[in-house]
VOTIZA-978694 format. One record per residue (C-alpha): x, y, z; residue in one letter. Coordinates in Angstrom, 3 decimals. Layout:
REM residues N
+----------+----------+----------+------+
|        u |        v |        w | rest |
+----------+----------+----------+------+
|        X |        Y |        Z |    A |
...
+----------+----------+----------+------+
This chain:
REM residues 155
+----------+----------+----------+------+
|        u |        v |        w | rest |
+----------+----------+----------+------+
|  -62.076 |   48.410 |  -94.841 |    X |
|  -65.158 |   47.625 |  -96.701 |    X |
|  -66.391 |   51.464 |  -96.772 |    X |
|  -62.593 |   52.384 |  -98.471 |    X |
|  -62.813 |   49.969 | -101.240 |    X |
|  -66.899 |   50.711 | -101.189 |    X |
|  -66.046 |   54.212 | -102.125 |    X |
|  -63.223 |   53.561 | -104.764 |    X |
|  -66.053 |   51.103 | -106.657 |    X |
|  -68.326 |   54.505 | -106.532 |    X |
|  -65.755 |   56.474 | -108.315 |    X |
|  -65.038 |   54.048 | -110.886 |    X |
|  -68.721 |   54.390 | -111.358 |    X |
|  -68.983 |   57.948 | -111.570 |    X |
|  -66.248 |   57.763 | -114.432 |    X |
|  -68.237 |   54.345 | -116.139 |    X |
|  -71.318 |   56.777 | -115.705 |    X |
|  -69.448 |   59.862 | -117.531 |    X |
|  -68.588 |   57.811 | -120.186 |    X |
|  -64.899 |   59.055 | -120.219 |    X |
|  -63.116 |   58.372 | -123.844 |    X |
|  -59.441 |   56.592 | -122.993 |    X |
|  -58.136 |   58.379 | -126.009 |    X |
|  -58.527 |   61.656 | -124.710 |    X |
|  -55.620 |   62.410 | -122.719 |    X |
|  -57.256 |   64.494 | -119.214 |    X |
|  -59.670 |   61.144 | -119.569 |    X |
|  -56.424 |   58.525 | -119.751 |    X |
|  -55.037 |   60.228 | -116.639 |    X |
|  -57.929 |   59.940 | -114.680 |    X |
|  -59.041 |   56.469 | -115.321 |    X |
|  -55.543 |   55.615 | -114.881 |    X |
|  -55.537 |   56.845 | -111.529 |    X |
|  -58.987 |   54.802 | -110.268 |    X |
|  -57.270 |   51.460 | -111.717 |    X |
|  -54.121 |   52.412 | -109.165 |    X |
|  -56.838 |   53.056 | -106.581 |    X |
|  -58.499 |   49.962 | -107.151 |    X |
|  -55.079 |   48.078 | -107.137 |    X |
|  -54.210 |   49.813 | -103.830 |    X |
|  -57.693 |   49.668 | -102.600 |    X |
|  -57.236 |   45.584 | -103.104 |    X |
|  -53.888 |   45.853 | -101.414 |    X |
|  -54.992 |   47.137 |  -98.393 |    X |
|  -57.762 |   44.850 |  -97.968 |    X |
|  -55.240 |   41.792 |  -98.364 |    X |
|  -52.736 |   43.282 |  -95.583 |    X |
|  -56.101 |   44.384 |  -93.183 |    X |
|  -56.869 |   40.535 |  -93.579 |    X |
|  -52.966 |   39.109 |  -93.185 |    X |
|  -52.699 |   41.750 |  -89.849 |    X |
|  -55.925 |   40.512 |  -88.494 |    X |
|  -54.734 |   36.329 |  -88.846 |    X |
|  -50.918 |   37.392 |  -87.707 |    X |
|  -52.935 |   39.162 |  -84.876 |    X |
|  -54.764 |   36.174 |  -83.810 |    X |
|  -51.610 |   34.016 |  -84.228 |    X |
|  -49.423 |   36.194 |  -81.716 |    X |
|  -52.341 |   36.637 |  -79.759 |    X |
|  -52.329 |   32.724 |  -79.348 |    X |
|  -48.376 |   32.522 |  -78.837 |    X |
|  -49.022 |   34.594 |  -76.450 |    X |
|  -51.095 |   32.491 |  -74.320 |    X |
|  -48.906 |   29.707 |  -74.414 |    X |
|  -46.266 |   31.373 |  -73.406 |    X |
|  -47.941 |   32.564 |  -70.594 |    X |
|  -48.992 |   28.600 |  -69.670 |    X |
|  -45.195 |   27.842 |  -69.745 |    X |
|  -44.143 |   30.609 |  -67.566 |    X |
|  -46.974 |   29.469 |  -65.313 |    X |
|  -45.642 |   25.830 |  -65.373 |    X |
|  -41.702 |   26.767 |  -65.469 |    X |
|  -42.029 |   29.173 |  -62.185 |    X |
|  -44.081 |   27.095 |  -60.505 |    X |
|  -41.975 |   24.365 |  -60.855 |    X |
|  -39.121 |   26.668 |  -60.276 |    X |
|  -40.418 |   28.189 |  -57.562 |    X |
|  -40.736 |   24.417 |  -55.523 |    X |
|  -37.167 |   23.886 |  -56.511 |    X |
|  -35.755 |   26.778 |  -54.756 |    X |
|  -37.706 |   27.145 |  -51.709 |    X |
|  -35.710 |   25.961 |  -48.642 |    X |
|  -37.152 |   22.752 |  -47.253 |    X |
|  -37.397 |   23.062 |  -43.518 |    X |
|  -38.284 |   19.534 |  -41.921 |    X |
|  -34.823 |   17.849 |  -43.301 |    X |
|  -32.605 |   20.430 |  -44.622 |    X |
|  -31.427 |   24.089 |  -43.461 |    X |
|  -30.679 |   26.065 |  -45.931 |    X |
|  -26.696 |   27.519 |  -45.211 |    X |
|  -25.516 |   30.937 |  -46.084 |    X |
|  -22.075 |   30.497 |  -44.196 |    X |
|  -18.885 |   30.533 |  -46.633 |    X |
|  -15.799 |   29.770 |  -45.717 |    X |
|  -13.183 |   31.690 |  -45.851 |    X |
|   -9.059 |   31.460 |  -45.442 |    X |
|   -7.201 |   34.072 |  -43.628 |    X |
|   -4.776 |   35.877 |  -45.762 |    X |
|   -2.369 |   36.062 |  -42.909 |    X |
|   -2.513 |   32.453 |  -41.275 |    X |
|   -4.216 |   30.671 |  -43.747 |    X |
|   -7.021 |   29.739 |  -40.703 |    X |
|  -10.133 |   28.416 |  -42.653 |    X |
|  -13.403 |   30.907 |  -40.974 |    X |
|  -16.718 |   30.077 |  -41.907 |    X |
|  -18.388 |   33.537 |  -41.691 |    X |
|  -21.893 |   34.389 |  -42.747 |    X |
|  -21.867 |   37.208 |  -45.687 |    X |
|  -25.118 |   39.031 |  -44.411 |    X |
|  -22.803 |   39.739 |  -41.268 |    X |
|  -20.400 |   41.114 |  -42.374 |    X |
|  -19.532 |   45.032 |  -42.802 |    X |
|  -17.032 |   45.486 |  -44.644 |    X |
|  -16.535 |   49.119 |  -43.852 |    X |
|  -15.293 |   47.905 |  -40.385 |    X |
|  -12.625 |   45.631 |  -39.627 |    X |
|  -12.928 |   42.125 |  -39.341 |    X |
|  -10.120 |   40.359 |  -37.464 |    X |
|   -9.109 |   36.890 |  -37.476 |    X |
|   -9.994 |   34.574 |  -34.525 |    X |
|   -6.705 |   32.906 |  -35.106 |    X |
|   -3.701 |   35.389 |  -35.930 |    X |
|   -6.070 |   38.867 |  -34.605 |    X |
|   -5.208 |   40.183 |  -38.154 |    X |
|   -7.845 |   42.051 |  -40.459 |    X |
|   -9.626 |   39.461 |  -42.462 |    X |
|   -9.823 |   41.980 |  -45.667 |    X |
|   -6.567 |   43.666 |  -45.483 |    X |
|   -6.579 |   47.015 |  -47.738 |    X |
|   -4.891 |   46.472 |  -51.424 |    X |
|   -2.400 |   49.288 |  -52.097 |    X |
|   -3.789 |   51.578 |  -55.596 |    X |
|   -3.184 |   49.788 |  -58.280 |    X |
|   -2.427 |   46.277 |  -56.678 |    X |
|   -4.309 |   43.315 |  -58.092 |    X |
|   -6.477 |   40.453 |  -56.427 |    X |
|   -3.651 |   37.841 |  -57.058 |    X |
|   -1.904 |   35.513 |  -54.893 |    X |
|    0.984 |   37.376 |  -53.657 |    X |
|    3.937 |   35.624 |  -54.480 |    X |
|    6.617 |   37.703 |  -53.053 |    X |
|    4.955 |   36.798 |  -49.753 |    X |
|    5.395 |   32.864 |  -50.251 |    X |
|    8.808 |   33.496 |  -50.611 |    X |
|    9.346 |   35.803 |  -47.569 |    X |
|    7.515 |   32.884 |  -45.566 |    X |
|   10.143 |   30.430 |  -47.089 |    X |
|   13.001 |   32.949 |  -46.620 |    X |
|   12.067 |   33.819 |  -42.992 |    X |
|   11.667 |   29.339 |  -42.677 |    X |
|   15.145 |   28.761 |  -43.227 |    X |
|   16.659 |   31.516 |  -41.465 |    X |
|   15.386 |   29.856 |  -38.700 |    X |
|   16.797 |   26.620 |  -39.589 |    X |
|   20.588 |   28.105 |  -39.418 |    X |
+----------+----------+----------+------+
């Protein structure tokens, strides 16, 4: 940055050196315009410095951040990984039958569910199709067909 400002000093030299009269008016404009390149000259020296320290600053950020990553995953990383002397790690959920209500523990990696899946207990599909438009909500209406079809057999 040196060589910038180095050659701005030059010109306000050359115009020292030429003995330029302020009153003059083709004089006034030209030392007027090496005083706003000294003053910008000066400017950019100031932010060349401030980039330079904010450089050095992110620069060390940086590194710490990249000790804390090192520490969190590391840490993280024991956390996670299955122990295998005392505990096996399960990937079996359980799930109820829509039909008979038969609790299945079934491993997710197994399953396909472009295939049918039937029900140990009742032989129904597991993942019955939902008509367009039908939501994932307990179906009510079939509670109460369950209770209807319960005390018809009472009678």
């Amino acid at each position: 940055m040196s060589k910038l400002t180095d050659r701005i000093s030059y010109l306000q030299g050359l115009a020292e050196g030429m003995k330029l009269n302020p009153d003059k008016d083709s004089h006034r404009l030209i030392l007027g315009i090496l005083d706003v390149l000294g003053d910008v000259g000066e400017n950019i020296e100031a932010l060349a410095e401030s980039h330079g320290e904010l450089s050095d600053y992110v620069e060390s950020i940086d590194e710490d951040l990249a000790d804390l990553e090192a520490d969190l995953y590391d840490d993280e990383n024991e956390d996670t990984a299955p122990e295998t002397d005392d505990e096996e790690f399960e990937s079996t959920i359980e799930y109820e039958c829509p039909h008979c209500g038969a609790v299945i523990k079934i491993d997710p990696d197994d399953v396909d569910f472009d295939e049918d899946s039937i029900c140990p207990e009742c032989g129904k599909d597991l993942f019955p199709e939902l008509p367009e438009g039908a939501e994932e909500e307990p179906d009510e209406e079939a509670d109460e067909e369950a209770d209807g079809e319960e005390s018809d057999d009472d009678e």
